[in-house]
MDTraj code that builds the backbone (N, CA, C; nanometers):
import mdtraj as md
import numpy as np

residues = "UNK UNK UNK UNK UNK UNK UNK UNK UNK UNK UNK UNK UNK UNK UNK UNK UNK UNK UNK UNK UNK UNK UNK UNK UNK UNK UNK UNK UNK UNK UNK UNK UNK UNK UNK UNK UNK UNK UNK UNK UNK UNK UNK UNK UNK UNK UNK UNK UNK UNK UNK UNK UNK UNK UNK UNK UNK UNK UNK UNK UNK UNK UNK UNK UNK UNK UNK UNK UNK UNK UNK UNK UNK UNK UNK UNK UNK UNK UNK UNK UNK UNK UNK UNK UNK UNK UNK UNK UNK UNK UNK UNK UNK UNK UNK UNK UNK UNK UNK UNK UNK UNK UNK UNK UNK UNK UNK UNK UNK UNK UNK UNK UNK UNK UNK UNK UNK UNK UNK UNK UNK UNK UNK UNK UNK UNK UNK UNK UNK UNK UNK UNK UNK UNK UNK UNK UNK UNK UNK UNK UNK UNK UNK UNK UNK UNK UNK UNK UNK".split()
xyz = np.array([
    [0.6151, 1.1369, -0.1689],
    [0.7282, 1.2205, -0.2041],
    [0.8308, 1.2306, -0.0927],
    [0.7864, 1.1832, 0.0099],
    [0.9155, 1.2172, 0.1593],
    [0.9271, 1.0915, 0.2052],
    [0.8941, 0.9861, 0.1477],
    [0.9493, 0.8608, 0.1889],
    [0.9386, 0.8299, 0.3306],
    [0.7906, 0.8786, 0.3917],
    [0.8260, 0.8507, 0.5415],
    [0.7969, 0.7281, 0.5316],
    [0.8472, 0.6273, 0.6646],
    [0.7740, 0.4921, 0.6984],
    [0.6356, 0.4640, 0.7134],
    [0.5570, 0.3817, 0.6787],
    [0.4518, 0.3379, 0.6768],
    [0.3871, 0.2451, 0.6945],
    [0.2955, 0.1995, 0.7761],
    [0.2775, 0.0324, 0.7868],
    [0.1140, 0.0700, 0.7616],
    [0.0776, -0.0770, 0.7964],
    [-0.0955, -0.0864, 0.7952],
    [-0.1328, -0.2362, 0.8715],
    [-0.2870, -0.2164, 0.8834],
    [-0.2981, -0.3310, 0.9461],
    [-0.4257, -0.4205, 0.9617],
    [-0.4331, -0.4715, 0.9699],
    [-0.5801, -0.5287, 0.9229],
    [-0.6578, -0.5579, 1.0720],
    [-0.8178, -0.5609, 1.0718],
    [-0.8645, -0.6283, 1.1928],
    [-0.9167, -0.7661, 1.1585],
    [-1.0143, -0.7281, 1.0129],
    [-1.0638, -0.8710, 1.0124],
    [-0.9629, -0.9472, 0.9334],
    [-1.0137, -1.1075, 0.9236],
    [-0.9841, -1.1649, 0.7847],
    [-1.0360, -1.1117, 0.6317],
    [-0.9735, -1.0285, 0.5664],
    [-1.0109, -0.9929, 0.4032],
    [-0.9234, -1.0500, 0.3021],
    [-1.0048, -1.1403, 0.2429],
    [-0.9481, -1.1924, 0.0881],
    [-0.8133, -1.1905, 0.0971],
    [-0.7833, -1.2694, 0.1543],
    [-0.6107, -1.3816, 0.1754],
    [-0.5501, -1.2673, 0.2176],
    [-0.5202, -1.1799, 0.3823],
    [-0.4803, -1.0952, 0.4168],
    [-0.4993, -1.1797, 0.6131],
    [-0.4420, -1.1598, 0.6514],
    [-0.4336, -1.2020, 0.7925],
    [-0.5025, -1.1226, 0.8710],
    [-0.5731, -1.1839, 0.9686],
    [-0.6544, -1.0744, 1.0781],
    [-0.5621, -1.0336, 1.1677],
    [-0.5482, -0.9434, 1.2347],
    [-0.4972, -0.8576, 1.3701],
    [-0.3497, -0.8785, 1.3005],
    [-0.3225, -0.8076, 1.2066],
    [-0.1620, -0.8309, 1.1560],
    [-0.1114, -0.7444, 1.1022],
    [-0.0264, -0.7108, 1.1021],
    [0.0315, -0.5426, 1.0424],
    [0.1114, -0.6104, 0.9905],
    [0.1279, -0.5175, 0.8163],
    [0.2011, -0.5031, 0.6973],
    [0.2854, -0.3469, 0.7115],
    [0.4024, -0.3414, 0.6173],
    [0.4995, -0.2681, 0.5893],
    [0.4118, -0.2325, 0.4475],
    [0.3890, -0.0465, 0.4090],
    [0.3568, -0.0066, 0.3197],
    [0.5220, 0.0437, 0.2576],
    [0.5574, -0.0388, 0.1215],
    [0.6721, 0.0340, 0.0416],
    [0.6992, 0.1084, -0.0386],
    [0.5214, 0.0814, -0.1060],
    [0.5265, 0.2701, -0.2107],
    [0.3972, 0.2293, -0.2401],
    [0.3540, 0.3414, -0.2654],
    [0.2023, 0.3668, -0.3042],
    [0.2413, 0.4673, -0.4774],
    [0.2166, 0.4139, -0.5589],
    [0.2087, 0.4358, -0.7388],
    [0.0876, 0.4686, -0.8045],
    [0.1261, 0.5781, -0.8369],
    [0.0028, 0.6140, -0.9886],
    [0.0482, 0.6152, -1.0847],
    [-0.0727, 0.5413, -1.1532],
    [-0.0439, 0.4612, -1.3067],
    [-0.1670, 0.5395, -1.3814],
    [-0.1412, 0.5609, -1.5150],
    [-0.2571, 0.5817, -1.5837],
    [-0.3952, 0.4830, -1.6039],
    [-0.3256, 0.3845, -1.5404],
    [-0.4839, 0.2807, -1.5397],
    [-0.5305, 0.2836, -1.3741],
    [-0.4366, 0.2845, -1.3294],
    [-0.5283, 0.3250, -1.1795],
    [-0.3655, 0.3337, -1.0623],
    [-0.4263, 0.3107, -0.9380],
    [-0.3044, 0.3437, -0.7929],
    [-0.3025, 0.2070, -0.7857],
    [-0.1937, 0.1640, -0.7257],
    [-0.1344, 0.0612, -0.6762],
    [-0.0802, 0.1007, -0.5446],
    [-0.0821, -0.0094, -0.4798],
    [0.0158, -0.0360, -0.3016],
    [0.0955, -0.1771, -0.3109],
    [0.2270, -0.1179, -0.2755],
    [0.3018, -0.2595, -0.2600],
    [0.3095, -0.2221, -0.1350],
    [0.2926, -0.3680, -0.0658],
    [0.2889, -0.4028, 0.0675],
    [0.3579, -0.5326, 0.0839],
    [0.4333, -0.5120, 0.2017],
    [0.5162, -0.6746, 0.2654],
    [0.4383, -0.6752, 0.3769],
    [0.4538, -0.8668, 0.4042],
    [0.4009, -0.8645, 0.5323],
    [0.5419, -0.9425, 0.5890],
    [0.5648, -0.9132, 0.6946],
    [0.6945, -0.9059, 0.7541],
    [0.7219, -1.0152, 0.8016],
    [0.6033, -1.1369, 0.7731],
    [0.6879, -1.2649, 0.7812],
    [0.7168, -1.3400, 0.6622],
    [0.7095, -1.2851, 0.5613],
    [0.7522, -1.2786, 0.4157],
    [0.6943, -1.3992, 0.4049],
    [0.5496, -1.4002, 0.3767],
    [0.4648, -1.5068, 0.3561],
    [0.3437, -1.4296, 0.3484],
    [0.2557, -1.4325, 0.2001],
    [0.1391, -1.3884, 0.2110],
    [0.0071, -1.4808, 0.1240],
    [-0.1141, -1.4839, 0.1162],
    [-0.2250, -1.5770, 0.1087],
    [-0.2386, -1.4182, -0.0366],
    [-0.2469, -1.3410, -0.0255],
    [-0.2534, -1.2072, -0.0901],
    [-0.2153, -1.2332, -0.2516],
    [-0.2759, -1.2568, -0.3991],
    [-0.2342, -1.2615, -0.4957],
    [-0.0826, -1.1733, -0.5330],
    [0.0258, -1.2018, -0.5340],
    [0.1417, -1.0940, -0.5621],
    [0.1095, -1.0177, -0.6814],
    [0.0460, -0.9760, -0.7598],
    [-0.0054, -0.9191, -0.8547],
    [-0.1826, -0.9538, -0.9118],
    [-0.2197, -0.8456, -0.9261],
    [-0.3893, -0.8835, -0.9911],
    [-0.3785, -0.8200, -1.1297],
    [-0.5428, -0.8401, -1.1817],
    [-0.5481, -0.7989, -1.3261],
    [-0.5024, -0.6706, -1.3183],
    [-0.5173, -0.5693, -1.2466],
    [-0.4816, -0.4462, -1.2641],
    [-0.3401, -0.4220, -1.3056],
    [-0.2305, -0.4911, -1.1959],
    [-0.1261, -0.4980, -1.2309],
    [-0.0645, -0.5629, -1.2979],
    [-0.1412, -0.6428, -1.3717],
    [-0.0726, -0.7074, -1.5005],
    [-0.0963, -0.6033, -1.6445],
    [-0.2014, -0.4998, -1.6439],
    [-0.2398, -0.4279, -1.7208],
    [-0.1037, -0.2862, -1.7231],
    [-0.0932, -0.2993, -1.5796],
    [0.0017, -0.1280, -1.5525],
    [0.1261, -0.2476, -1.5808],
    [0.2055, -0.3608, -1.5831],
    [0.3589, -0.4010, -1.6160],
    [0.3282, -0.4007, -1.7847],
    [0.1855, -0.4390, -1.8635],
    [0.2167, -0.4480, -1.9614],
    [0.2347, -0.2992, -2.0604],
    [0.1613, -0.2117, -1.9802],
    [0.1982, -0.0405, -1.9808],
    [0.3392, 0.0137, -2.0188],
    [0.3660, -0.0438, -1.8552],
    [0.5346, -0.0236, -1.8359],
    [0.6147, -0.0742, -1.9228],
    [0.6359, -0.1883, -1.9897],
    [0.7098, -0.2719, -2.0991],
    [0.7016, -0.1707, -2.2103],
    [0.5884, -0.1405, -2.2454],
    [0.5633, -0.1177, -2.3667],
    [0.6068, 0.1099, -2.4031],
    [0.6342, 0.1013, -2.2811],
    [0.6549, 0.2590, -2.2907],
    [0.7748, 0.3374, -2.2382],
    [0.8669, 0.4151, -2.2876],
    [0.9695, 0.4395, -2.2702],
    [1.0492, 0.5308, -2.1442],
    [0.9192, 0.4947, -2.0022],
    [0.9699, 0.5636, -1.8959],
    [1.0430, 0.5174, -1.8360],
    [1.1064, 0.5825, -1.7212],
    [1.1948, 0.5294, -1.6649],
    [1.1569, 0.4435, -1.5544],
    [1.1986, 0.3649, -1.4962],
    [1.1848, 0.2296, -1.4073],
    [1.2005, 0.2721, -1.2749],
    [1.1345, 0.2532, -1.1688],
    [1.1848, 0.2323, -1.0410],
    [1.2283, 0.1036, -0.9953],
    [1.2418, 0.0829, -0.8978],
    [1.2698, -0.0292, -0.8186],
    [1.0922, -0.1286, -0.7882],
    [1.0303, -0.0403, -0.8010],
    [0.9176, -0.1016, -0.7068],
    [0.8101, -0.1503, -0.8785],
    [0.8512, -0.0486, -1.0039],
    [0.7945, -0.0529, -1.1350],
    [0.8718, -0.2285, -1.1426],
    [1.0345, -0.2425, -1.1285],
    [1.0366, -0.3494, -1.1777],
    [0.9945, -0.4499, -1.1412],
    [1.0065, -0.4900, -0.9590],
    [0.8931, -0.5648, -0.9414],
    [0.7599, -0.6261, -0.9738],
    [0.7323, -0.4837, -1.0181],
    [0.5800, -0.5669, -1.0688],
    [0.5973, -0.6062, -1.2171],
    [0.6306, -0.5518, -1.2786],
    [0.7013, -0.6326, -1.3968],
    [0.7243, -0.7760, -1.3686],
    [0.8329, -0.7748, -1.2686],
    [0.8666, -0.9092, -1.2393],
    [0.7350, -0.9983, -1.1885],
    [0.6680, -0.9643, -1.1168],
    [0.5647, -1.0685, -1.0661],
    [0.4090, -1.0832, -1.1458],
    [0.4354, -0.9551, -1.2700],
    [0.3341, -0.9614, -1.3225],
    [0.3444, -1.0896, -1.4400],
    [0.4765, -1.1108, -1.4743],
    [0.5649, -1.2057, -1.5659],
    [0.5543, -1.3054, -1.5332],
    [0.6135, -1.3675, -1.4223],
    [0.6969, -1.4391, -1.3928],
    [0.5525, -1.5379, -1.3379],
    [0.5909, -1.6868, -1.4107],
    [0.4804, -1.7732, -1.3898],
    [0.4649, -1.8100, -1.2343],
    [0.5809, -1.8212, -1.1880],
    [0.5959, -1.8496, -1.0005],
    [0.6938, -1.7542, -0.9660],
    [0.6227, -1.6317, -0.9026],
    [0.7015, -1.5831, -0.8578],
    [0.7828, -1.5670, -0.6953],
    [0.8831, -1.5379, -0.6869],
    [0.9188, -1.5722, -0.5508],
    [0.8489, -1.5488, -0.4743],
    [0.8068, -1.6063, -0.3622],
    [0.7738, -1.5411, -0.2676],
    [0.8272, -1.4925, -0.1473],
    [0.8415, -1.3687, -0.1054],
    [0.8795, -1.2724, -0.0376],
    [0.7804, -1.1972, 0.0190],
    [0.7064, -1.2652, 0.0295],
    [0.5923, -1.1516, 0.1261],
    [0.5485, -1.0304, 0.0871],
    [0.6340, -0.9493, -0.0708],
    [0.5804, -0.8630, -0.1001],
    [0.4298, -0.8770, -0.2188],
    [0.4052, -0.7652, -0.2558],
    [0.2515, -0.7508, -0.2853],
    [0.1951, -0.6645, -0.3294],
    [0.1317, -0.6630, -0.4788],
    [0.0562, -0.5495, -0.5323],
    [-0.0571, -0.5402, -0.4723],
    [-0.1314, -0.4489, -0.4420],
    [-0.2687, -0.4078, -0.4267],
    [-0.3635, -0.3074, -0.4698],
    [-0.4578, -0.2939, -0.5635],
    [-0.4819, -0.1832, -0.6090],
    [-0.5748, -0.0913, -0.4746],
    [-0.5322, 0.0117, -0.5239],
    [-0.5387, 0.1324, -0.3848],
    [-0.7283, 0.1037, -0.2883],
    [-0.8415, 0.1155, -0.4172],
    [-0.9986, 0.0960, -0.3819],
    [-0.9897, -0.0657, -0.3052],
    [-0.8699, -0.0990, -0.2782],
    [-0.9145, -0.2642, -0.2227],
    [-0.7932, -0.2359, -0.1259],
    [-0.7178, -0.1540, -0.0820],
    [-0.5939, -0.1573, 0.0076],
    [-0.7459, -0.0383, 0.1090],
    [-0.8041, 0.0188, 0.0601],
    [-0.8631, 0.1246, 0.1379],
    [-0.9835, 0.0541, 0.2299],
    [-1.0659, -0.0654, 0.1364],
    [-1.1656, -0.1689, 0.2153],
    [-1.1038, -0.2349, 0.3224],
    [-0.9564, -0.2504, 0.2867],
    [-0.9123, -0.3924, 0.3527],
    [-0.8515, -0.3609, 0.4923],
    [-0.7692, -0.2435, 0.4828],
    [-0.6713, -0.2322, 0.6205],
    [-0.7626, -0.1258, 0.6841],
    [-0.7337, -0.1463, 0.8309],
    [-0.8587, -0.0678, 0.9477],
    [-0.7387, 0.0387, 0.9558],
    [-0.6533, 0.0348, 0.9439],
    [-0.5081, 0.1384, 0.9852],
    [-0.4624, 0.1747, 0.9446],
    [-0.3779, 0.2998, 0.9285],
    [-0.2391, 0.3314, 0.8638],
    [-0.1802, 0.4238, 0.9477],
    [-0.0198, 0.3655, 0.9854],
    [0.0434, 0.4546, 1.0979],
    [0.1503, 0.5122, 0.9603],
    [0.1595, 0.6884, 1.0077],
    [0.3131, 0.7263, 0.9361],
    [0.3580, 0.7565, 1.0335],
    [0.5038, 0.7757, 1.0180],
    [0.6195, 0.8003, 1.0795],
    [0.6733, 0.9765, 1.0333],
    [0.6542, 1.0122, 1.1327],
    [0.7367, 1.1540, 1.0250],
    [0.8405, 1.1930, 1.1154],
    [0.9381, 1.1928, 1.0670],
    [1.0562, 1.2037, 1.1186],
    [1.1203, 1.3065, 1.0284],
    [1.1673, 1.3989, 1.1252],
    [1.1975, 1.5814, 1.0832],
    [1.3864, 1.5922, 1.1037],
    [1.3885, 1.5414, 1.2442],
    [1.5286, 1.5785, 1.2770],
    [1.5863, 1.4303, 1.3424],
    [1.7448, 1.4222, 1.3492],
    [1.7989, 1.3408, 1.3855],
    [1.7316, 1.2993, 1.5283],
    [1.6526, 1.1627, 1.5677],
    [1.6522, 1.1697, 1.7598],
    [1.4601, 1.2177, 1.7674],
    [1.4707, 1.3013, 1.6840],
    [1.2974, 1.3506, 1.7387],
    [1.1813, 1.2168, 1.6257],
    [1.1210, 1.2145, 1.6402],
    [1.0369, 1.1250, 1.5907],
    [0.8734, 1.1693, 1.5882],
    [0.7640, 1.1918, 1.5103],
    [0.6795, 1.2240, 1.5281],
    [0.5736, 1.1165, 1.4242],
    [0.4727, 1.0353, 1.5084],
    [0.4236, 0.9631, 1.4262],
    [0.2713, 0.9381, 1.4535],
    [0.1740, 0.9296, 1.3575],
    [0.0267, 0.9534, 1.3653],
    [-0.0084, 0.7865, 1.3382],
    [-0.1149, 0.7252, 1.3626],
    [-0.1883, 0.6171, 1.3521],
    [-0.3531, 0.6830, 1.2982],
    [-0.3704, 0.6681, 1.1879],
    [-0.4815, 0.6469, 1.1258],
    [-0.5649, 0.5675, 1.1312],
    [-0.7057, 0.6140, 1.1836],
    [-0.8092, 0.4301, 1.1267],
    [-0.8929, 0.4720, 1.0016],
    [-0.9154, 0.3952, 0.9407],
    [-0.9749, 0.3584, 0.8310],
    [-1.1220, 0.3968, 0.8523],
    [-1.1776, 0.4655, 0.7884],
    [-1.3348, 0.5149, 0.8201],
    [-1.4217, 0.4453, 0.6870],
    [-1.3649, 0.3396, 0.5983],
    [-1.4304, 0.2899, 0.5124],
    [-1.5187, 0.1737, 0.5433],
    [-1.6408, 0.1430, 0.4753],
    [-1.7107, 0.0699, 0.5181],
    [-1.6260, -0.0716, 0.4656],
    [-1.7291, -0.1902, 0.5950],
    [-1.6451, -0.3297, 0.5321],
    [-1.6246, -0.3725, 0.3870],
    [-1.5665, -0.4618, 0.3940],
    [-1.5660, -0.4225, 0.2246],
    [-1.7178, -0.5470, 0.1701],
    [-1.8031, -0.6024, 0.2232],
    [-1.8961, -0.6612, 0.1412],
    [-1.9956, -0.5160, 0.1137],
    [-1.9779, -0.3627, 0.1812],
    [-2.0799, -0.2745, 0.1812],
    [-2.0962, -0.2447, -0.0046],
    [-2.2193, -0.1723, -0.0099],
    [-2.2442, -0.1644, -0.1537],
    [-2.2078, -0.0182, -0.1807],
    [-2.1488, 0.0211, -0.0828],
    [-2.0785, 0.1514, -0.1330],
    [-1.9292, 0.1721, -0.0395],
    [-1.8735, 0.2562, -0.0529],
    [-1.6921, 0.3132, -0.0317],
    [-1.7176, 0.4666, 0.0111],
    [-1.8126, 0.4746, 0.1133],
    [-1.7444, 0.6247, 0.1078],
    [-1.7053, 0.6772, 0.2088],
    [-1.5655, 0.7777, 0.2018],
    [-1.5155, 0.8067, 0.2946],
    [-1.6101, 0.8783, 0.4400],
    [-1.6477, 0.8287, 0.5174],
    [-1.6821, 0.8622, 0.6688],
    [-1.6300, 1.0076, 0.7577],
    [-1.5217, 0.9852, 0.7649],
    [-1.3966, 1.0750, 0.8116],
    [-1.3209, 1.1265, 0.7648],
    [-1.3208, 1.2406, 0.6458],
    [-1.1663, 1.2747, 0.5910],
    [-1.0368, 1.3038, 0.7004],
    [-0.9300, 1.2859, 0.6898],
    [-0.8524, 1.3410, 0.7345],
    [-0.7086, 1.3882, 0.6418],
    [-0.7066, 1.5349, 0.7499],
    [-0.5896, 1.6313, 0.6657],
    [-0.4575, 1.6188, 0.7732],
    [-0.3579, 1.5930, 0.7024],
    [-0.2236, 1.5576, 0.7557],
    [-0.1850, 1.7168, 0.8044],
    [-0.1342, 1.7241, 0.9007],
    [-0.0741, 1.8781, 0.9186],
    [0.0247, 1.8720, 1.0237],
    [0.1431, 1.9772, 1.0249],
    [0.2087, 1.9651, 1.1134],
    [0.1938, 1.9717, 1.2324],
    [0.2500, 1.8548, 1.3284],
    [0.2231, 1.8456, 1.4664],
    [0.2211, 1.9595, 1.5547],
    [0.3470, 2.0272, 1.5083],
    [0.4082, 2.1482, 1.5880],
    [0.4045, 2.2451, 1.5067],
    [0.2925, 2.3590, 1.5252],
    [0.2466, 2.4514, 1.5237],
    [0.3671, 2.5569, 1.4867],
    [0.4715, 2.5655, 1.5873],
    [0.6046, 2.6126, 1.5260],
    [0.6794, 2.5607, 1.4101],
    [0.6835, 2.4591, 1.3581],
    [0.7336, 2.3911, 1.2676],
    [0.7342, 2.4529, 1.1411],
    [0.7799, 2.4746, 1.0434],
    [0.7469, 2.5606, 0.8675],
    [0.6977, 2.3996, 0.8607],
])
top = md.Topology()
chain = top.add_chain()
for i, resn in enumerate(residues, 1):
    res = top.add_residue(resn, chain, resSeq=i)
    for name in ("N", "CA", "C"):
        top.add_atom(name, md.element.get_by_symbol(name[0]), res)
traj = md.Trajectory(xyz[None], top)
């Protein structure tokens, strides 16, 4: 909802994703069939399917129902369609496989013009061949500065 910046980053090699390489997170989506992550990787080149079954299920959703569109909805439309789609380094991911895959997630929270305040997250999920997903570490986002509303 606040559009801060977001990246992520991987340590190992996972299922056509680069080791020691940080991606740009561009929106994270809930769909009635499940969450999605579009992710670029910033040398606009990825091994990463640009859409999976999931997201061919949530564009054929979207087509068929009279909401309104984002920018990031038409995309996947577009790459869920489109027999070759461009490649641009961007990238669906459904959320239970963006959570196995990246060891990281840095936000950016930026309050006022000049001040900058930004957290780096690690990933407390097991690798992803484990036979279970469960979170290790929750963590709760809260304001840095104690004075802050």
């Amino acid at each position: 909802n606040h559009n801060f910046p977001m990246g992520c980053a991987t340590s190992d090699k996972t299922d056509g994703l680069n080791p020691s390489h940080a991606y740009s997170i561009l929106a994270v989506k809930q769909y009635p069939q499940g969450r999605l992550v579009r992710i670029r990787d910033p040398h606009g080149f990825s091994h990463f399917p640009k859409c999976d079954d999931l997201g061919k299920q949530i564009a054929k959703y979207l087509l068929s129902s009279n909401c309104r569109l984002d920018k990031h909805d038409q995309a996947l439309i577009q790459d869920a369609t489109d027999p070759n789609p461009q490649a641009d380094g961007t990238f669906f991911m459904p959320y239970h496989h963006f959570a196995a895959a990246f060891s990281r997630v840095d936000v950016c929270f930026a309050w006022e013009p000049g001040l900058i305040y930004a957290a780096s997250l690690r990933c407390r999920f097991p690798k992803p061949r484990a036979t279970s997903r469960v979170c290790q570490a929750p963590v709760l986002l809260q304001n840095f500065d104690q004075n802050r509303p």
